[in-house]
LUMTORGU-483668 format. One record per residue (C-alpha): x, y, z; residue in one letter. Coordinates in steps of 0.5 Angstrom, whole numbers, padded with zeros to 4 digits, always signed. Layout:
N
XYZa...
***
This chain:
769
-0141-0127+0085x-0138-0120+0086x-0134-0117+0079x-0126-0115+0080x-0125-0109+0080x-0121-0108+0074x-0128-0111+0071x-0131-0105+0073x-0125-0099+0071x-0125-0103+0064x-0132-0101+0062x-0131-0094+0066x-0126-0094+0060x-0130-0096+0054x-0135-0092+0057x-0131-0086+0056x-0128-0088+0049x-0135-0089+0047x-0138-0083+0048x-0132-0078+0046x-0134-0081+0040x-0141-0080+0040x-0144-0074+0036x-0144-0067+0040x-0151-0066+0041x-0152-0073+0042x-0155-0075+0049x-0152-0081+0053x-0158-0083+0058x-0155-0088+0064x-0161-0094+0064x-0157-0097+0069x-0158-0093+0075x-0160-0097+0081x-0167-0093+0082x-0171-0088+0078x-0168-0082+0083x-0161-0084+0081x-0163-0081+0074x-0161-0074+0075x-0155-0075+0079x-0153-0081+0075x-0153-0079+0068x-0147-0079+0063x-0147-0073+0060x-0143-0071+0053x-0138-0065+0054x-0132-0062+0053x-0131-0057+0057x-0127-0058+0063x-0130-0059+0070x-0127-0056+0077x-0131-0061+0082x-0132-0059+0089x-0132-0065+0095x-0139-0066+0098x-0136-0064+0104x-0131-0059+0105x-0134-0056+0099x-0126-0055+0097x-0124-0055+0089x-0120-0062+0088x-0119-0061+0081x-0123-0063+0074x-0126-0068+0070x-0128-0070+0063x-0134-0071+0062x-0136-0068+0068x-0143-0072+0071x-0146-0066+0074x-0152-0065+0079x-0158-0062+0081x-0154-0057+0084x-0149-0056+0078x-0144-0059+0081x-0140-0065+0080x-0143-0072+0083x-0142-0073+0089x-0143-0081+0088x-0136-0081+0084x-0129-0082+0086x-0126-0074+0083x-0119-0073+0086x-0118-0071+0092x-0124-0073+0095x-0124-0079+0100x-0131-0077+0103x-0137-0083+0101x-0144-0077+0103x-0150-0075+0100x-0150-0082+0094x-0156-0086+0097x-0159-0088+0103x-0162-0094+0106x-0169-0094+0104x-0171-0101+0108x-0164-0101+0112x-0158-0099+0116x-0153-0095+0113x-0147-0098+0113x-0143-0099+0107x-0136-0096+0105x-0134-0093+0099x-0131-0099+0097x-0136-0104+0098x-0141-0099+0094x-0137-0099+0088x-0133-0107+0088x-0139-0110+0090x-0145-0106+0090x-0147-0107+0097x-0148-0099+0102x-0153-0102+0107x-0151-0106+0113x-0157-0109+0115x-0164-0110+0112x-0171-0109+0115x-0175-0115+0116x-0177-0118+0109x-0172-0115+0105x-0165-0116+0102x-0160-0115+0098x-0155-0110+0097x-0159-0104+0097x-0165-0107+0102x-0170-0106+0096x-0172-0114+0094x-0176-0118+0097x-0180-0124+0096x-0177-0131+0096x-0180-0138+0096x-0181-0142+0103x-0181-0148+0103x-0182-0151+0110x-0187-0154+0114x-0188-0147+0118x-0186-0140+0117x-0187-0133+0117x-0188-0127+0113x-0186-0121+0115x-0186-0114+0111x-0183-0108+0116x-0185-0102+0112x-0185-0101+0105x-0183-0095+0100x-0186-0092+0094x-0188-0097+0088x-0186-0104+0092x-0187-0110+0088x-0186-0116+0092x-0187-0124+0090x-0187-0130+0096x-0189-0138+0094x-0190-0142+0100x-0189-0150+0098x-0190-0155+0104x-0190-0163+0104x-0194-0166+0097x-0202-0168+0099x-0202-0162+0105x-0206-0156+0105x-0203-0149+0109x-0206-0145+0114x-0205-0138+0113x-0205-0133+0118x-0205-0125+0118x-0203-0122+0126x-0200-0116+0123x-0204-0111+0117x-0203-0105+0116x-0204-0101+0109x-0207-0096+0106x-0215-0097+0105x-0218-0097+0099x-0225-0100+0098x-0223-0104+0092x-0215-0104+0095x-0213-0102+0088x-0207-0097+0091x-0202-0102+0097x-0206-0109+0098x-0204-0116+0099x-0206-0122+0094x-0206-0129+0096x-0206-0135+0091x-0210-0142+0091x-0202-0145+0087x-0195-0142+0087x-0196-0137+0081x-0199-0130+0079x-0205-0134+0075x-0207-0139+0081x-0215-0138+0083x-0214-0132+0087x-0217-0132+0094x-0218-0125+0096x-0214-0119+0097x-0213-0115+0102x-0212-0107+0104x-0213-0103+0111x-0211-0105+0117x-0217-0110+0119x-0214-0118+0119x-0217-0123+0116x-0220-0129+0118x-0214-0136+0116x-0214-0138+0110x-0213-0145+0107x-0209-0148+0100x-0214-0153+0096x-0207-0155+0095x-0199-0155+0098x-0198-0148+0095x-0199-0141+0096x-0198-0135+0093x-0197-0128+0095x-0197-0122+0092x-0195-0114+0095x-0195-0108+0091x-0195-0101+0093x-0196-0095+0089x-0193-0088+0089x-0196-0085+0095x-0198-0087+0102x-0193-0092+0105x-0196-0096+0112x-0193-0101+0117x-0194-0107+0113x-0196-0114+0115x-0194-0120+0118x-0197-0127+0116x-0196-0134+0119x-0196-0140+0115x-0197-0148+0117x-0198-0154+0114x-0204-0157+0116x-0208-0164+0115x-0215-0168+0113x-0215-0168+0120x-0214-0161+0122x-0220-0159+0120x-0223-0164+0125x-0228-0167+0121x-0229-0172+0127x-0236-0171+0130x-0238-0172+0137x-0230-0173+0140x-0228-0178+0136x-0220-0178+0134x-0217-0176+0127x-0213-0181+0125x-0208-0180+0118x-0207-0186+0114x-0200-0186+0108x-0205-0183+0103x-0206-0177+0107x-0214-0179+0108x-0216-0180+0114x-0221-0184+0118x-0225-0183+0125x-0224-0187+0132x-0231-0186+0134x-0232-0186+0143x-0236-0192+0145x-0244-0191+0143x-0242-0187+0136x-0240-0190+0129x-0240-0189+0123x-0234-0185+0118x-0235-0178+0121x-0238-0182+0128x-0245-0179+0127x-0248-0184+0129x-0251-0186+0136x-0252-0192+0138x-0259-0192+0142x-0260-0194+0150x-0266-0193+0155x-0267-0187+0159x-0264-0188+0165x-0268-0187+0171x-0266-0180+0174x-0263-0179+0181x-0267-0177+0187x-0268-0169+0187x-0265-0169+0179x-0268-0170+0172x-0264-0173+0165x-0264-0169+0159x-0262-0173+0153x-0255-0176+0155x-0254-0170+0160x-0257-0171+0168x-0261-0164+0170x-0261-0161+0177x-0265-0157+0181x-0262-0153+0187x-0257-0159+0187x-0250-0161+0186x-0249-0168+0182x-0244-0173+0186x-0242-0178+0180x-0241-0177+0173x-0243-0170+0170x-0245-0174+0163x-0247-0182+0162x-0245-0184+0155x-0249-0190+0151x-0245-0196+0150x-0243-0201+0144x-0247-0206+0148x-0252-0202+0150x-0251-0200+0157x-0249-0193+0160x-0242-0191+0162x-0244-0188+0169x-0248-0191+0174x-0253-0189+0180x-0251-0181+0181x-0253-0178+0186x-0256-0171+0187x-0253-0166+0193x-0257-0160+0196x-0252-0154+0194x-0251-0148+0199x-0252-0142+0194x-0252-0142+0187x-0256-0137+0182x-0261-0137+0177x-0260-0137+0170x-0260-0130+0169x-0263-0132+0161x-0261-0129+0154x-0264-0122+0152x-0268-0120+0148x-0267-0121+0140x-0260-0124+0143x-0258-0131+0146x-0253-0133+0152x-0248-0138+0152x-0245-0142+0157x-0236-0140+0157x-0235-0143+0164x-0239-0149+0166x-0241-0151+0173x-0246-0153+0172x-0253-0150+0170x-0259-0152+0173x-0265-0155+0169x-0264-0148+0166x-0266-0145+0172x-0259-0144+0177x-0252-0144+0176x-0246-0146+0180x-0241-0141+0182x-0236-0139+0178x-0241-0140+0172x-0239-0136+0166x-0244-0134+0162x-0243-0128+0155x-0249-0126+0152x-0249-0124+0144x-0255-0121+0139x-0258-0123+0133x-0256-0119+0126x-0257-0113+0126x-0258-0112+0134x-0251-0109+0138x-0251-0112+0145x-0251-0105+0151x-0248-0107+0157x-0243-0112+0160x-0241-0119+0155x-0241-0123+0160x-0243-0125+0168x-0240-0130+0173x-0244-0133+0179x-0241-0129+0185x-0240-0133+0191x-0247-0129+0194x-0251-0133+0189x-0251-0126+0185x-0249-0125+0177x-0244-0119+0176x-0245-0115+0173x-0252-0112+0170x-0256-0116+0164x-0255-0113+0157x-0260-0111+0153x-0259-0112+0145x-0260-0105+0141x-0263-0104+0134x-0256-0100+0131x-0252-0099+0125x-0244-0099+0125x-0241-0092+0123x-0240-0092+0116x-0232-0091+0115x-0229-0083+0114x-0227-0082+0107x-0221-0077+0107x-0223-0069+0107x-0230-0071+0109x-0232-0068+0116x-0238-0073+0120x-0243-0070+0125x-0248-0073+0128x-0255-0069+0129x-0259-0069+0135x-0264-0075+0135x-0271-0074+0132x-0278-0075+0131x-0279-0073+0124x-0287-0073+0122x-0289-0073+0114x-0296-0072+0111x-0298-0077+0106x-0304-0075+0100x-0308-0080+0104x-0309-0074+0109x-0312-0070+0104x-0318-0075+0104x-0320-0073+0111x-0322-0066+0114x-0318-0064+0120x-0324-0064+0125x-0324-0072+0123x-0317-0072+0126x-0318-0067+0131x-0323-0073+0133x-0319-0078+0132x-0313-0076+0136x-0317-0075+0142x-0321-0082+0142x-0314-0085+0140x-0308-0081+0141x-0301-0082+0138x-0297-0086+0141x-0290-0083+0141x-0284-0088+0138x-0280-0090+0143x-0273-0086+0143x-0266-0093+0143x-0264-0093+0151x-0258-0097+0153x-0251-0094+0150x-0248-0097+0145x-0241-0099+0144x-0236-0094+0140x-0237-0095+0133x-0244-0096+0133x-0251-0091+0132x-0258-0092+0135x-0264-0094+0129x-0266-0087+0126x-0259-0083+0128x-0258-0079+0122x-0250-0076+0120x-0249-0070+0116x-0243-0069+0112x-0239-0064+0109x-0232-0063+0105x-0226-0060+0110x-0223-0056+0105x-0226-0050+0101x-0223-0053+0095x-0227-0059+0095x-0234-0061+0093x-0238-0066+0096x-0241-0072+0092x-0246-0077+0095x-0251-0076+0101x-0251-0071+0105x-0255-0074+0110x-0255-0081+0112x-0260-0084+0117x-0259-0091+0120x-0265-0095+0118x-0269-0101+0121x-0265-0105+0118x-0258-0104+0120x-0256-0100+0113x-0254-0093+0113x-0260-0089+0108x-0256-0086+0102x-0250-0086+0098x-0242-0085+0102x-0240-0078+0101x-0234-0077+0098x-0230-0070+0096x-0227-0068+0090x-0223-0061+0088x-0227-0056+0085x-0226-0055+0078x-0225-0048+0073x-0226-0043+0080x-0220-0038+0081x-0222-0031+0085x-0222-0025+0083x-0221-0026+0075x-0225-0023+0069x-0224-0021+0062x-0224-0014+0064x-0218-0014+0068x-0212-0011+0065x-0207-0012+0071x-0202-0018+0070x-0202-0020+0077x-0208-0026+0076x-0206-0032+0078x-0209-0038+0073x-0209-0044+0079x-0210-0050+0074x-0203-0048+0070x-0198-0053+0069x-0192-0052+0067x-0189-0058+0063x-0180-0058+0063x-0175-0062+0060x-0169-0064+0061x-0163-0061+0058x-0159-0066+0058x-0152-0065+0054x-0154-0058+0052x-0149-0053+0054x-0152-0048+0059x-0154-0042+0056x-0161-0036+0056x-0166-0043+0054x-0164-0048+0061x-0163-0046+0067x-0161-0052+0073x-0162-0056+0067x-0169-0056+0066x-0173-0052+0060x-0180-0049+0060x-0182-0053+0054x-0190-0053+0054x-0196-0052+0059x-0201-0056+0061x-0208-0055+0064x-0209-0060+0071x-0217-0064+0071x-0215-0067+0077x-0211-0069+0083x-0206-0075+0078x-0208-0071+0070x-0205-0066+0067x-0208-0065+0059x-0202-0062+0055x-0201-0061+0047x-0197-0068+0044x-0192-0065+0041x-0190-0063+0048x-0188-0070+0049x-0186-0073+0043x-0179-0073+0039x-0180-0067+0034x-0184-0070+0027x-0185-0077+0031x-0190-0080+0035x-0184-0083+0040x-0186-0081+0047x-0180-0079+0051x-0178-0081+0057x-0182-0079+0064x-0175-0079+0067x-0175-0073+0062x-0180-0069+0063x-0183-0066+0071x-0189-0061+0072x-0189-0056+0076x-0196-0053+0078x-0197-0046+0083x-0192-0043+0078x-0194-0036+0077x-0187-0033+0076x-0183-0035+0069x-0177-0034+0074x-0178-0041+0078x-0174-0038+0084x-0179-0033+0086x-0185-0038+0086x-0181-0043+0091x-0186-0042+0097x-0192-0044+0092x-0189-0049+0087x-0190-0056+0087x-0185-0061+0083x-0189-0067+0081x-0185-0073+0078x-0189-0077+0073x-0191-0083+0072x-0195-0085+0065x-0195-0081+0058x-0201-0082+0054x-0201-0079+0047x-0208-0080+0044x-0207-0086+0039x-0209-0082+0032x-0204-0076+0034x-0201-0074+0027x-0194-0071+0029x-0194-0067+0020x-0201-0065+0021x-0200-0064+0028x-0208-0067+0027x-0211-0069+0034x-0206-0066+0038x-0207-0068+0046x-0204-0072+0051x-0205-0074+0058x-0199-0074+0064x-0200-0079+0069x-0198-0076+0076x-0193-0081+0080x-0194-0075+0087x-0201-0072+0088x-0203-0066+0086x-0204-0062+0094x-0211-0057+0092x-0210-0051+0095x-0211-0043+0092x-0206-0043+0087x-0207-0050+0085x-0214-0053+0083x-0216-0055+0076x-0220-0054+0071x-0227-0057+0069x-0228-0060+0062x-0230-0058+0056x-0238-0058+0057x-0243-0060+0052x-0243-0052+0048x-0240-0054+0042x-0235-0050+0038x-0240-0049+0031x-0239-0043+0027x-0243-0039+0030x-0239-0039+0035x-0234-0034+0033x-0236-0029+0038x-0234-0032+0043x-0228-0030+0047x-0223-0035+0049x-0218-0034+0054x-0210-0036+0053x-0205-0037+0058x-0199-0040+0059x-0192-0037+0060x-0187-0034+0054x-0182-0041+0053x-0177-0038+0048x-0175-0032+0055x-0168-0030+0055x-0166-0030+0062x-0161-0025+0061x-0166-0020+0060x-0167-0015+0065x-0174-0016+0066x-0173-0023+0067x-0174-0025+0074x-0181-0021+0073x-0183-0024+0068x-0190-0027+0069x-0195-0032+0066x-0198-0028+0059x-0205-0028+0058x-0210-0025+0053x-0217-0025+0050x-0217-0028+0042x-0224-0030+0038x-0225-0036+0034x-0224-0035+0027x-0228-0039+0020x-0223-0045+0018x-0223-0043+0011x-0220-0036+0013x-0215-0039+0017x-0211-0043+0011x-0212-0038+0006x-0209-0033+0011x-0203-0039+0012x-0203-0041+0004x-0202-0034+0003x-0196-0032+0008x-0193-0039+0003x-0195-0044+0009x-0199-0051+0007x-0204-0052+0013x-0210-0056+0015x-0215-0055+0019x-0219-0061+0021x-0225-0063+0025x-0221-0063+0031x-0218-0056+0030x-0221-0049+0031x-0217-0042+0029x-0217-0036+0033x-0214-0029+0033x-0212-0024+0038x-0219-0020+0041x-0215-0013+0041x-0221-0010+0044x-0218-0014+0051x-0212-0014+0054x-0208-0018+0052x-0199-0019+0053x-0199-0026+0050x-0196-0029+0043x-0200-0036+0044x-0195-0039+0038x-0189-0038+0043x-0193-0040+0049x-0195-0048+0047x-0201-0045+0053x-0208-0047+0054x-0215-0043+0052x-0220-0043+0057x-0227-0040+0056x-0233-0039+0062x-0239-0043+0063x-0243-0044+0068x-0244-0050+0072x-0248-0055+0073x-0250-0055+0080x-0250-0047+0080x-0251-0041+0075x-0244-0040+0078x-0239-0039+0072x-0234-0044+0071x-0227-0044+0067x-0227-0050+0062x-0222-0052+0058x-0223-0050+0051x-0217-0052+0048x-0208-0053+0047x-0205-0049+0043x-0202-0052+0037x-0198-0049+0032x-0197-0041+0030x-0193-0037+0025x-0186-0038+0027x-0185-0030+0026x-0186-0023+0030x-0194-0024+0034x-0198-0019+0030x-0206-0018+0033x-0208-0020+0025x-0204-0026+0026x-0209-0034+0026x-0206-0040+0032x-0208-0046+0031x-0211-0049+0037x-0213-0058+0038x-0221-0058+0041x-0222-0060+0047x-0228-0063+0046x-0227-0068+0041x-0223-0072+0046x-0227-0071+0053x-0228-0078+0053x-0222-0080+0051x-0219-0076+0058x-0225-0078+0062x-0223-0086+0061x-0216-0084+0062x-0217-0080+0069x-0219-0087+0073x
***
């Protein structure tokens, strides 16, 4: 039931009182906003200072409000009644609907769409599911949004069963349907037997209850949304499955069982039993075969079939056979295949056929079927058509995404064995003259689409430069209808950047794996630290398309393992300028979708100090955004003090009144490891209590490199080459986060303590699936 009106002025009123007597650094987070993208425009937010606010579409002052709830733009909300503004625009559209509503209807009662789509309702055109409960029915999902979850019980009459249909499905694939999919449960709940589920746009054949309810369950993650699906559901019976054998009539009875009528000449429960006759005499110019009268170049006057009786006697009586004009000869199955009769007229003692006979042929397992599926017996006593032949083949295996399939030319591929050794090459010689090699016999006959020849080998490779293949680069179809090999599939390329070096003293490196960590400024006046309500707070280093590894303290409440809300926080990758405005063209603004801090972060000893960021969007690999690889198994030991490590990250504390603001770019420099020992002393002695544990390493400044960073003012990533793999090529990893430094001017004497990646490869290695 709607709430009246002067409900919802009384509580806006008591919303007011309560935050003008909160704290002045105290945050209010509206969690009542009608979905995750309202949080930004429909956030409360703490301030004393007098708004002017602008109407959304004349863009005219129409006066002030306290407390001003702003937008992304840093304008008043449009979704709020300001004075003078008499507009309803840019407030909520109507994902799975049409819009309609009027600014009375969204405020009084909470309604904007004025018609949904098929399969959803409410107000706002974003619930779906409900129990059905009927005799038959539908299931229809027209489309669906992003992180859709939606619940559908189907009920029918006590002691039936239901039939399930899919006459639409369209989702996105995925060989463990782990993204969009379907679920159907044998019972009315989510932990009912499930039967199967269901991705792609392949239909499945029906299915059927154990019992008089049904449960299906659709869910959509955060990309890749499709048509959706549609289902048909019916109540059936015992006798629906027609357990009567031999045309014997299903009959239910009040238990719901059910019980055969069986034609004359059967008995039994299921009428499997035939009741025995003599063998009839056949007609003149015919045969019988089993209860079915044969004939050569004849047509049958009288009954087709003759039923063997209760008493003993044949239904039908002294047929007669008829010289036929034309027919044909039965055309036959081929080989490793069979036929089957679809319009009978008659066949002829296996030899001819009517006209107007219809006649489709298939092949065994493994075998394609090349030429017509089916012939008729023409009225010149011919078949149309031309007899098909049944082909060794192999189904095209399905293209995952970003790889390119080619098929090679077909071949003959000859190998020595060690058994050839044995034989000296004038046997051979004799051999081949007295027995020549028979070469094999190429496939003949073309296939239907999807499908390849025996021997038909496809090569692979990645579409995109970025990415590297896994899995078989060549596979070949066998004799068995299998692909030889592994799928492929193509991942990004980790820790490879153009064009850097250690030795480079120029500022114009682009470090593609950098992520740039923000959080939300909300109830922070606008000042050298925020701009557009978002602050520079950490980065991160991206390790594949959804994950990015980040120091915790940088998700975290300060001195707490709270974990902050993914509605605060956003990653920006491709970012190069501090200055966002000037990175624009290249920068990717992902939404997040998890936090995950390791489970023995220490927030007072900043001990295992490493945090994993789900990506809700998908990170698009391209020049200016690829990842970094992980820790290899070169550990960090003392004796690797030498090493030079690179740090990035961008300088958090800028101020963008600073002239050189706008210009200001990512900060790099080279720094050495240094003896744990030497790093608390050099702490101690500057009056700073620290330790430094297992999953730490100190470094210093390396001053005979280039080198325009201060790591304790960065929260910025250390990286090191290495080389890969698969190939003496050098490849970044990631080395470590930067954790804790002197709270002081950067002095290349000066020790910051970093959180080992190494340690915790495992930890993000379970986490990246």
């Amino acid at each position: 039931m709607d709430r009246a009106p002067w409900t919802h002025v009384g509580l806006a009123l008591l919303q007011l009182l309560l935050i003008s007597c909160l704290p002045r650094e105290y945050t209010v987070i509206n969690e009542n906003c009608p979905g995750a993208e309202w949080n930004i425009m429909c956030r409360e937010c703490c301030e004393y200072d007098q708004i002017q606010c602008i109407c959304p579409g004349q863009k005219e002052r129409v006066g002030y409000t306290i407390p001003c709830c702003r937008n992304e733009e840093n304008e008043c909300d449009s979704c709020l009644i300001h004075p003078g503004c008499t507009i309803f625009e840019n407030c909520k559209s109507c994902r799975n609907g049409s819009w309609g509503g009027t600014l009375d209807n969204f405020y009084i009662k909470g309604i904007y769409c004025a018609e949904c789509r098929a399969g959803w309702y409410g107000g706002d055109c974003m619930r779906c599911g409900q129990v059905l409960q009927a005799s038959r029915g539908h299931i229809l999902l027209e489309g669906y949004p992003l992180n859709a979850r939606c619940e559908w019980t189907i009920h029918v009459q006590a002691g039936f069963n239901i039939e399930l249909r899919f006459y639409m499905l369209s989702l996105e694939f995925d060989y463990m349907c782990q993204y969009d999919y379907v679920e159907v449960r044998d019972g009315d709940n989510l932990d009912s037997r499930i039967i199967k589920k269901f991705c792609g746009n392949e239909r499945p054949p029906p299915i059927r209850s154990t019992g008089s309810s049904l449960h299906v369950f659709f869910q959509s993650d955060g990309s890749k949304n499709f048509d959706g699906f549609h289902a048909v559901f019916e109540e059936i019976t015992a006798c629906s499955l027609s357990p009567c054998l031999h045309d014997g009539t299903c009959i239910l009875d009040k238990s719901s069982t059910y019980k055969c009528a069986c034609l004359a000449g059967y008995t039994g429960n299921r009428c499997e039993n035939l009741v025995m006759c003599r063998t009839p005499g056949a007609p003149a110019h015919g045969i019988v075969e089993g209860d079915d009268f044969k004939y050569a170049g004849y047509s049958l006057k009288g009954s087709h079939v003759a039923y063997c009786q209760l008493d003993g006697t044949w239904s039908t009586h002294h047929p007669e056979c008829v010289l036929d004009e034309k027919n044909c000869s039965d055309p036959g199955g081929p080989l490793n295949g069979y036929r089957r009769v679809v319009e009978d007229t008659g066949l002829l003692n296996g030899r001819y056929a009517k006209i107007g006979t219809v006649i489709a042929f298939f092949c065994n397992n493994s075998y394609v079927l090349s030429g017509n599926e089916q012939r008729t017996c023409q009225d010149d006593g011919e078949w149309s058509g031309k007899q098909p032949i049944c082909i060794k083949a192999c189904r095209e295996p399905k293209m995952p995404d970003l790889v390119r399939q080619k098929v090679l030319p077909m071949q003959v591929q000859s190998r020595e064995t060690p058994l050839h050794q044995l034989y000296s090459s004038a046997v051979i010689k004799q051999k081949l003259e007295i027995y020549p090699t028979k070469k094999p016999a190429l496939p003949f006959g073309d296939l239907p689409p999807g499908y390849q020849h025996l021997h038909t080998q496809l090569q692979y490779e990645c579409i995109s430069p970025f990415y590297r293949r896994l899995g078989s680069s060549r596979r070949t179809c066998l004799k068995t209808g299998k692909w030889s090999g592994r799928a492929p599939v193509c991942i990004p390329i980790c820790g490879k950047a153009e064009n850097i070096t250690l030795q480079k003293t120029v500022t114009s490196i682009r470090w593609p794996w950098q992520a740039a960590i923000y959080r939300m400024a909300n109830g922070v006046k606008e000042n050298s630290l925020q701009k557009g309500g978002w602050i520079l707070i950490c980065s991160g280093a991206l390790v594949n398309e959804r994950t990015v590894v980040v120091a915790a303290h940088c998700v975290t409440d300060l001195g707490k393992i709270i974990v902050l809300k993914t509605a605060e926080l956003k990653v920006v990758l491709g970012k190069f300028y501090r200055d966002d405005d000037r990175d624009e063209k290249t920068i990717q603004n992902l939404r997040i979708s998890a936090i995950i801090v390791h489970p023995n972060y220490d927030p007072i000893l900043l001990d295992s100090d490493i945090a994993i960021i789900k990506l809700l969007d998908k990170a698009r690999i391209s020049s200016h955004v690829q990842p970094i690889c992980l820790s290899s198994s070169h550990d960090l030991t003392s004796s690797a003090e030498y090493l030079k490590i690179m740090v990035t990250g961008w300088k958090v504390l800028a101020d963008i009144k600073d002239p050189g603001y706008k210009n200001d770019t990512i900060r790099m420099g080279a720094v050495q490891m240094v003896d744990s020992l030497l790093c608390e002393q050099q702490y101690e002695d500057n009056g700073i209590q620290v330790s430094v544990t297992d999953s730490m390493f100190c470094a210093k400044q390396d001053h005979t490199a280039f080198s325009n960073i201060c790591p304790a003012e960065t929260g910025g990533i250390a990286a090191i080459t290495l080389p890969g793999k698969a190939s003496p090529e050098l490849r970044w990893h990631l080395m470590g986060l930067v954790s804790w430094g002197y709270d002081k001017t950067c002095s290349l004497e000066l020790y910051s303590g970093y959180t080992k990646a190494l340690p915790f490869k495992d930890w993000i290695e379970k986490n990246l699936k």
